[in-house]
KOLDO-430586 format. One record per residue (C-alpha): x negated, y, z; residue in three letters. Coordinates in steps of 0.25 Angstrom, whole numbers, padded with zeros to 4 digits, always signed. Each point is the difference from the previous one (the first is absolute). Last residue first. Example, Ala and Ser with C-alpha at 12.3 -4.5 7.8 and 13.67 -1.06 7.14 Angstrom:
// residues 2
<atom><c1>-0055</c1><c2>-0004</c2><c3>+0029</c3><nudo>SER</nudo></atom>
<atom><c1>+0006</c1><c2>-0014</c2><c3>+0002</c3><nudo>ALA</nudo></atom>
//
This chain:
// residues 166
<atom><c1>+0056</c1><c2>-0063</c2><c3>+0117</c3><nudo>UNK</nudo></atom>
<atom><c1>-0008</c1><c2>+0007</c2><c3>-0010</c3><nudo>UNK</nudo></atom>
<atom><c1>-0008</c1><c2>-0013</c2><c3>-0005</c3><nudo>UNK</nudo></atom>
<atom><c1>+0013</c1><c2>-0009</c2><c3>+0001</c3><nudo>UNK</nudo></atom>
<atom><c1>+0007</c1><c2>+0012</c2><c3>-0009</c3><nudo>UNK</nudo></atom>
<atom><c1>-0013</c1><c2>+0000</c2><c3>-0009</c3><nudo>UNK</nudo></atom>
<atom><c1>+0003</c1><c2>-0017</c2><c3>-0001</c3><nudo>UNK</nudo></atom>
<atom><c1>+0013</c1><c2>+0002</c2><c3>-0004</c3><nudo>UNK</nudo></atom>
<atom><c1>-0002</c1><c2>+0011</c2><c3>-0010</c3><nudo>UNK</nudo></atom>
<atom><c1>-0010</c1><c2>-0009</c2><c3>-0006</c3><nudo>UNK</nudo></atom>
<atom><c1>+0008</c1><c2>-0013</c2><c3>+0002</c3><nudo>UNK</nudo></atom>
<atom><c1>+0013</c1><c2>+0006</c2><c3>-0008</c3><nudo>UNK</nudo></atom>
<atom><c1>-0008</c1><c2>+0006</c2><c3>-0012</c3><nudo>UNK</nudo></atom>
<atom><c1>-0009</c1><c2>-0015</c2><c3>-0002</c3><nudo>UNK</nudo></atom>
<atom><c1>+0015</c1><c2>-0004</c2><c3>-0001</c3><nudo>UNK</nudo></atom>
<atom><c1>+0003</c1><c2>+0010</c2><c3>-0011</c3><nudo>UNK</nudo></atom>
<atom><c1>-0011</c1><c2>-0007</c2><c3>-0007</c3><nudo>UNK</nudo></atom>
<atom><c1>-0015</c1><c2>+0007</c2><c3>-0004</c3><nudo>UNK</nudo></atom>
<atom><c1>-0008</c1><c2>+0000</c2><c3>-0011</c3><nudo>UNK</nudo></atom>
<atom><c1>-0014</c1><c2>+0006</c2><c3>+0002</c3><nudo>UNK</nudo></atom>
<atom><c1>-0001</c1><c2>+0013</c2><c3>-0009</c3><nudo>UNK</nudo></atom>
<atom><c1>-0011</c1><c2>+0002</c2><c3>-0010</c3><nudo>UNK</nudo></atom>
<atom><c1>-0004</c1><c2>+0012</c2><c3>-0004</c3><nudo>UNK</nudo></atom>
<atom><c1>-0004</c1><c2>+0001</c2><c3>-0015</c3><nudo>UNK</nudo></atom>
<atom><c1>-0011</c1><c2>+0010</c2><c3>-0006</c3><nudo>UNK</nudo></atom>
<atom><c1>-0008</c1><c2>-0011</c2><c3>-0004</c3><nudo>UNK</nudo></atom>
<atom><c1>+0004</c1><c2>-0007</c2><c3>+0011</c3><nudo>UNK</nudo></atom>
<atom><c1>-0003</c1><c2>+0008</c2><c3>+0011</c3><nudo>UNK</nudo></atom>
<atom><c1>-0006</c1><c2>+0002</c2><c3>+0014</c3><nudo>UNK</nudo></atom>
<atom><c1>-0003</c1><c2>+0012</c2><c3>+0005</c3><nudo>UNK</nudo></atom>
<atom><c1>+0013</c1><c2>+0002</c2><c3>+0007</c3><nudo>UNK</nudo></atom>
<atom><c1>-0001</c1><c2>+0013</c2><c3>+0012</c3><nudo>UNK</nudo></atom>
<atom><c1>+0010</c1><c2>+0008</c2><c3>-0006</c3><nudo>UNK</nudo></atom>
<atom><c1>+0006</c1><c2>-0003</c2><c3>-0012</c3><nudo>UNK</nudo></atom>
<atom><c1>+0010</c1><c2>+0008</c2><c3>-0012</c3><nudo>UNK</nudo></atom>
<atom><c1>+0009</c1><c2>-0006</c2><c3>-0010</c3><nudo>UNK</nudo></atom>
<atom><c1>+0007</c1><c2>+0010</c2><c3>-0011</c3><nudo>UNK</nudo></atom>
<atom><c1>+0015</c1><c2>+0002</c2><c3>-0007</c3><nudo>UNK</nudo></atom>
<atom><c1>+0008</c1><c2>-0013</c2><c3>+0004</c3><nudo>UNK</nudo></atom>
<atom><c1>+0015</c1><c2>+0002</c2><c3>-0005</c3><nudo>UNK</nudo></atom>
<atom><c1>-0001</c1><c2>-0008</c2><c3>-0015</c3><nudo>UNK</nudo></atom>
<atom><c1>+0013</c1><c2>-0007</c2><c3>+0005</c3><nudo>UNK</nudo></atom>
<atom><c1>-0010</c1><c2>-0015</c2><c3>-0003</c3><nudo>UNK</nudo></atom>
<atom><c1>-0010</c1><c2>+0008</c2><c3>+0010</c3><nudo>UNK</nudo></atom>
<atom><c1>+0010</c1><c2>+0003</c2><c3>+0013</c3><nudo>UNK</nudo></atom>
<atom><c1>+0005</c1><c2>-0014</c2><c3>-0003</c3><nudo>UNK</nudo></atom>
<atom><c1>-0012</c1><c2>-0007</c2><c3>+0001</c3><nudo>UNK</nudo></atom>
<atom><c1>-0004</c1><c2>+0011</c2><c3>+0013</c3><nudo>UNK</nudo></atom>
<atom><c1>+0014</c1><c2>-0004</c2><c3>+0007</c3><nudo>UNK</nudo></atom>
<atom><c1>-0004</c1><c2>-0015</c2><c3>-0002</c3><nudo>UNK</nudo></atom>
<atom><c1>-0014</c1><c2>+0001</c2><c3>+0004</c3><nudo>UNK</nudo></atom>
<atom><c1>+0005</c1><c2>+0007</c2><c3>+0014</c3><nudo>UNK</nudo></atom>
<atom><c1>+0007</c1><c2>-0010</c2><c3>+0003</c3><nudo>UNK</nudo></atom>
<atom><c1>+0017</c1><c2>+0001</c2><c3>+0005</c3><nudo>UNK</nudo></atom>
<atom><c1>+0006</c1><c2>+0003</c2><c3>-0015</c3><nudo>UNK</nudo></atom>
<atom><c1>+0015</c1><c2>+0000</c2><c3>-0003</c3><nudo>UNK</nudo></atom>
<atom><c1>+0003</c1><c2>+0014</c2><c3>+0002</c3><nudo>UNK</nudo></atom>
<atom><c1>-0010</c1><c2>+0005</c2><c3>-0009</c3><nudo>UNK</nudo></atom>
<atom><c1>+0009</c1><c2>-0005</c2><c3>-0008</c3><nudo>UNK</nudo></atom>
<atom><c1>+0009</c1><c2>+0011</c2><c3>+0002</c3><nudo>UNK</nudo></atom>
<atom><c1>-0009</c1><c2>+0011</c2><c3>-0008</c3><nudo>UNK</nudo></atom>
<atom><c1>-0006</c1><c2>+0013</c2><c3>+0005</c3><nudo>UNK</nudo></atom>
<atom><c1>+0002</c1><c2>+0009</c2><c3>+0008</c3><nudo>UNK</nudo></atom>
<atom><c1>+0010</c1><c2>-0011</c2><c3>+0010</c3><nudo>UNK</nudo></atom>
<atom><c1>-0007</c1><c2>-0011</c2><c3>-0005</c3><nudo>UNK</nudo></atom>
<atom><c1>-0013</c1><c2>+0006</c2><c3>+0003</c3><nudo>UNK</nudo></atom>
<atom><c1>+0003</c1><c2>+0006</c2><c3>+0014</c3><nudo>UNK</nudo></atom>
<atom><c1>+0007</c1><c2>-0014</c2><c3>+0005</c3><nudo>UNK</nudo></atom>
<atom><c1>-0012</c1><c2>-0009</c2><c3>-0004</c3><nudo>UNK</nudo></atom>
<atom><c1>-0008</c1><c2>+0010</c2><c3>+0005</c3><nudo>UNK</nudo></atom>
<atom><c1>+0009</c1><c2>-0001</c2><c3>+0016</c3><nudo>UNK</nudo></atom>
<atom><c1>-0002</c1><c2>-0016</c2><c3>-0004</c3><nudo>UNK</nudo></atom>
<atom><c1>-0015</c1><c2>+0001</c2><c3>-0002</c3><nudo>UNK</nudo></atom>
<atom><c1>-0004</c1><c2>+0001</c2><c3>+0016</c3><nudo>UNK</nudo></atom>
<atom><c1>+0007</c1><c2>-0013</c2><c3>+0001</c3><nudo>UNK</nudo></atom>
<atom><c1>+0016</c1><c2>-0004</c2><c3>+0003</c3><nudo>UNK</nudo></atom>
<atom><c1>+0004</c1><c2>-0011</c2><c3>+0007</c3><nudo>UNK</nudo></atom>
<atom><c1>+0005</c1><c2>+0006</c2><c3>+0014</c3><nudo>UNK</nudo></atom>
<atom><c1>-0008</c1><c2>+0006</c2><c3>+0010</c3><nudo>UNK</nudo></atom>
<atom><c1>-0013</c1><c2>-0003</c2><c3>-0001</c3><nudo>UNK</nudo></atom>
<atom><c1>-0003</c1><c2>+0012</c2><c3>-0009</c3><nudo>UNK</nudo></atom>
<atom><c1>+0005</c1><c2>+0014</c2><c3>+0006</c3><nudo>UNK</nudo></atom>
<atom><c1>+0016</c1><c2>+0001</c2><c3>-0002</c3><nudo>UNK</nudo></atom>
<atom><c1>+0004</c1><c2>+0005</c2><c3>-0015</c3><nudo>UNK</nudo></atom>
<atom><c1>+0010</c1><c2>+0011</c2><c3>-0004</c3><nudo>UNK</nudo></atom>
<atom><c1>-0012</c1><c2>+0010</c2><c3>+0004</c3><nudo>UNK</nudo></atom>
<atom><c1>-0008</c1><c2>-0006</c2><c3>-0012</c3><nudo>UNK</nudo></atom>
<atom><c1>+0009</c1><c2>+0003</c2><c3>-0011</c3><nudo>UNK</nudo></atom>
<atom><c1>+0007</c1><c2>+0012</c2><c3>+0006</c3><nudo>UNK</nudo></atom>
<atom><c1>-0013</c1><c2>+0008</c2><c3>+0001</c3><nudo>UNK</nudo></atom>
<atom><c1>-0004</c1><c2>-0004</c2><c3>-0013</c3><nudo>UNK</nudo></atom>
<atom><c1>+0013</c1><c2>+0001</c2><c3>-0006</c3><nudo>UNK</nudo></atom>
<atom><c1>+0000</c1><c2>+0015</c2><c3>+0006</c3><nudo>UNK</nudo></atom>
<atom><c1>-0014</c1><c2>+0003</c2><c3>-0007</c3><nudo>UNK</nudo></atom>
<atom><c1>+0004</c1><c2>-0005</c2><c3>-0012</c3><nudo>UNK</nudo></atom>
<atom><c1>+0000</c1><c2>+0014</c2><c3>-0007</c3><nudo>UNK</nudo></atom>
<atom><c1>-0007</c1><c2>-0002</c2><c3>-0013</c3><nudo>UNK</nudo></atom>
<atom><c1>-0004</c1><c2>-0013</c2><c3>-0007</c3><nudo>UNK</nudo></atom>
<atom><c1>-0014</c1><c2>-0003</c2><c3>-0006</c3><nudo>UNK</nudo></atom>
<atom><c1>-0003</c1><c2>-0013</c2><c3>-0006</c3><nudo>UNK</nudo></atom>
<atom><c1>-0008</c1><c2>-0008</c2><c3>+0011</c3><nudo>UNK</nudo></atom>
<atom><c1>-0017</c1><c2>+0002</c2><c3>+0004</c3><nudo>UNK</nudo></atom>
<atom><c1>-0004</c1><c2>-0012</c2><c3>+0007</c3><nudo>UNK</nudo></atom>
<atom><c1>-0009</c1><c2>+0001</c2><c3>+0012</c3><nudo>UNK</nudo></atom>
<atom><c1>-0010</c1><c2>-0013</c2><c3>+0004</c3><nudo>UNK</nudo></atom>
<atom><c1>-0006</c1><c2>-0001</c2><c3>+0014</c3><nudo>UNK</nudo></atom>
<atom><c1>-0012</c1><c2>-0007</c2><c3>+0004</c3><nudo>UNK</nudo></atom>
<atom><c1>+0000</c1><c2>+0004</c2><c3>+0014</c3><nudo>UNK</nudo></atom>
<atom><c1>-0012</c1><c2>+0008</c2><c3>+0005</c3><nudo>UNK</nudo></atom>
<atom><c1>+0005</c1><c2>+0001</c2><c3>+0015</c3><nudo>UNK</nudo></atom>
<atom><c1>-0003</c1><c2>+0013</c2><c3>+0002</c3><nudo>UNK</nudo></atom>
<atom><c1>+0004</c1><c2>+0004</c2><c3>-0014</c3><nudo>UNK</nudo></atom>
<atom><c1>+0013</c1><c2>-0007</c2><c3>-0002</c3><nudo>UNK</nudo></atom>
<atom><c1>+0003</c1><c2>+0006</c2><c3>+0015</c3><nudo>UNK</nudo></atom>
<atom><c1>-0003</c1><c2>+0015</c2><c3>-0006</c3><nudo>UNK</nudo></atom>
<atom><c1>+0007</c1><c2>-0003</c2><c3>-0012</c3><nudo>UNK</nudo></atom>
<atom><c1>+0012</c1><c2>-0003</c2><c3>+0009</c3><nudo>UNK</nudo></atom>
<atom><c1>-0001</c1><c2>+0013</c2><c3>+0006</c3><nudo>UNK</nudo></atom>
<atom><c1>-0002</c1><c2>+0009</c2><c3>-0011</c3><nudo>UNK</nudo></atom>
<atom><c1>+0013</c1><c2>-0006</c2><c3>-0007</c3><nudo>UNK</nudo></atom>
<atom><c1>+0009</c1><c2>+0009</c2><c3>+0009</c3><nudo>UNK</nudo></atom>
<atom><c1>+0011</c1><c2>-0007</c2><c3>+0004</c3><nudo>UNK</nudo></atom>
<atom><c1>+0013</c1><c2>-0001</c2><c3>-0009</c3><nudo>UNK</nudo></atom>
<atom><c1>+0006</c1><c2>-0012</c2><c3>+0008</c3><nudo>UNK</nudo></atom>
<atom><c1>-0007</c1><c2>-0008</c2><c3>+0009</c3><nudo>UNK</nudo></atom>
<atom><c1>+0006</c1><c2>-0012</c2><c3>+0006</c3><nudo>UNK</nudo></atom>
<atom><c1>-0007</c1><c2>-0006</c2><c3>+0013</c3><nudo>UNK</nudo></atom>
<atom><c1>-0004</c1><c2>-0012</c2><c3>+0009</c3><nudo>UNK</nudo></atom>
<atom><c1>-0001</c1><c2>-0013</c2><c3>-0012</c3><nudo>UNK</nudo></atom>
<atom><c1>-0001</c1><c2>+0009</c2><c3>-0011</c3><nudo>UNK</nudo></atom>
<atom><c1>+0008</c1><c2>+0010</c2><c3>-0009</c3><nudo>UNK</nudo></atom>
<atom><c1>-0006</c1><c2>+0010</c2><c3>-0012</c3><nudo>UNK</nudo></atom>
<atom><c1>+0003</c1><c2>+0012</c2><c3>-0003</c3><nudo>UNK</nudo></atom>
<atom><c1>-0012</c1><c2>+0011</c2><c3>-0004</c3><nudo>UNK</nudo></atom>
<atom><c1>+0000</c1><c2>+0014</c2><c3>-0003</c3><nudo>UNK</nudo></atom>
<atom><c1>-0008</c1><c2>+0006</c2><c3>-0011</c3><nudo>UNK</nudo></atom>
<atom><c1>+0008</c1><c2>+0002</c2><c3>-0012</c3><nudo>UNK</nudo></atom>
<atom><c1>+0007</c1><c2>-0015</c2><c3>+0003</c3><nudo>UNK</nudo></atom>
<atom><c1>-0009</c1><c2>-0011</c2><c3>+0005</c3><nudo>UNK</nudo></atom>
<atom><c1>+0005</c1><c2>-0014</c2><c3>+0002</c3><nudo>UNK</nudo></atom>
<atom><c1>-0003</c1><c2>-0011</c2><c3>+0009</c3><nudo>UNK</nudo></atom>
<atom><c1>-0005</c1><c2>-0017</c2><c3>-0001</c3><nudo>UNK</nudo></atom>
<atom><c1>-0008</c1><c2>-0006</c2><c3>+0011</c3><nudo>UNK</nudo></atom>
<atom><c1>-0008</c1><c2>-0010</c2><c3>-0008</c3><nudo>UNK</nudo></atom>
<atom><c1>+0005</c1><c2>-0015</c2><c3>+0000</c3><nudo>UNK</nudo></atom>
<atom><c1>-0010</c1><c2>-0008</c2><c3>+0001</c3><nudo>UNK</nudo></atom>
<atom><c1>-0009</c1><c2>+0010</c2><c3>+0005</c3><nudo>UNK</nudo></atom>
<atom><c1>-0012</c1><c2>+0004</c2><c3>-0009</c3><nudo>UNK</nudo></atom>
<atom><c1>+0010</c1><c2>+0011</c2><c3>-0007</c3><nudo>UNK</nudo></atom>
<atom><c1>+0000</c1><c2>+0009</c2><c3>+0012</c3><nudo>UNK</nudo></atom>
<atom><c1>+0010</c1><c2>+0010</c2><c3>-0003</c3><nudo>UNK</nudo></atom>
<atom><c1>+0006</c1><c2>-0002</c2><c3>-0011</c3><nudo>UNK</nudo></atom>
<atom><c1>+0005</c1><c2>+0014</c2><c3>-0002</c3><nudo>UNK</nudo></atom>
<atom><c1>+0013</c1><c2>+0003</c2><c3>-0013</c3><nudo>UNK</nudo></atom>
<atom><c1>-0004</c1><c2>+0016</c2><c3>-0004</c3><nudo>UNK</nudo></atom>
<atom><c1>+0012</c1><c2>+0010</c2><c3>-0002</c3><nudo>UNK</nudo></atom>
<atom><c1>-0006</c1><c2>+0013</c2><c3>-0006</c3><nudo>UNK</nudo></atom>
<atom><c1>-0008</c1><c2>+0011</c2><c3>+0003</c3><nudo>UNK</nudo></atom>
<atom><c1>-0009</c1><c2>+0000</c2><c3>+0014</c3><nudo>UNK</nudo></atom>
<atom><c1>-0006</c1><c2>-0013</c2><c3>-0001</c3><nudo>UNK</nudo></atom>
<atom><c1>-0011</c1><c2>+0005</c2><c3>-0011</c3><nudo>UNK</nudo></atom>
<atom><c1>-0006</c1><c2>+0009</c2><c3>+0012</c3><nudo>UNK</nudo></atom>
<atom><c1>-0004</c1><c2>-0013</c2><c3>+0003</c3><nudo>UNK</nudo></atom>
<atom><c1>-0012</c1><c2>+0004</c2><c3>-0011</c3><nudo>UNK</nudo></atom>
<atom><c1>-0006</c1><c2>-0009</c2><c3>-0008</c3><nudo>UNK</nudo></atom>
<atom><c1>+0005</c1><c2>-0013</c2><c3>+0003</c3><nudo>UNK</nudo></atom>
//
């Protein structure tokens, strides 16, 4: 990434900490961040402070430049307030995305619980604009390289934080 500066325009997909099977998973809209974990839901916080904890812990994170769509900041809020913290009920930190995207962009985003399927999708709709890194130095010819993960692996790592965090 050349500048984080490049955060500040635009709605960015985050994979946060892509050598984790799976990677947290957040988005990034003209600078504020939303994202929901095990302990708290942030909506439309400033992205300076997660970039500070990517930086300080050097995690291999992956940002993903989407189609550009004005004035979603109240589906944003909505989309991830609507949602408990993870651990209680079924959903994953994608299913408040999953909700943004279908809601700006198309219903089949509805239908999609992995990060790989909302990216195919994303591509075949021609909605993916530009990829940026931190902290990946490893690549195939220009190619990252994601480990594949099952919804079940999702259920034991948010499980096994909450066990960590009791």
């Amino acid at each position: 990434m050349h500048s984080v500066s490049e955060l500040n325009k635009g709605l960015w997909l985050c994979l946060i900490g892509t050598h984790e099977i799976p990677p947290h998973i957040a988005l990034i809209n003209e600078a504020k961040y939303y994202s929901i974990t095990t302990n708290r839901i942030k909506a439309g916080e400033p992205v300076e402070k997660i970039l500070k904890a990517i930086s300080r812990n050097a995690l291999p994170t992956v940002f993903v430049s989407m189609k550009q769509v004005k004035n979603i900041d109240g589906i944003l809020e909505e989309s991830f307030t609507n949602y408990p913290t993870l651990g209680n009920g079924e959903h994953s930190c994608l299913s408040p995305i999953s909700d943004v995207l279908t809601k700006v962009y198309s219903p089949e985003f509805g239908n999609q619980h992995l990060v790989f399927d909302v990216l195919s999708l994303a591509e075949k709709n021609e909605m993916l604009v530009e990829c940026r890194s931190l902290f990946i130095d490893k690549l195939d010819n220009g190619v990252l390289h994601l480990p594949k993960y099952t919804h079940a692996q999702i259920r034991h790592k948010i499980n096994s934080i909450l066990k960590v965090n009791e």
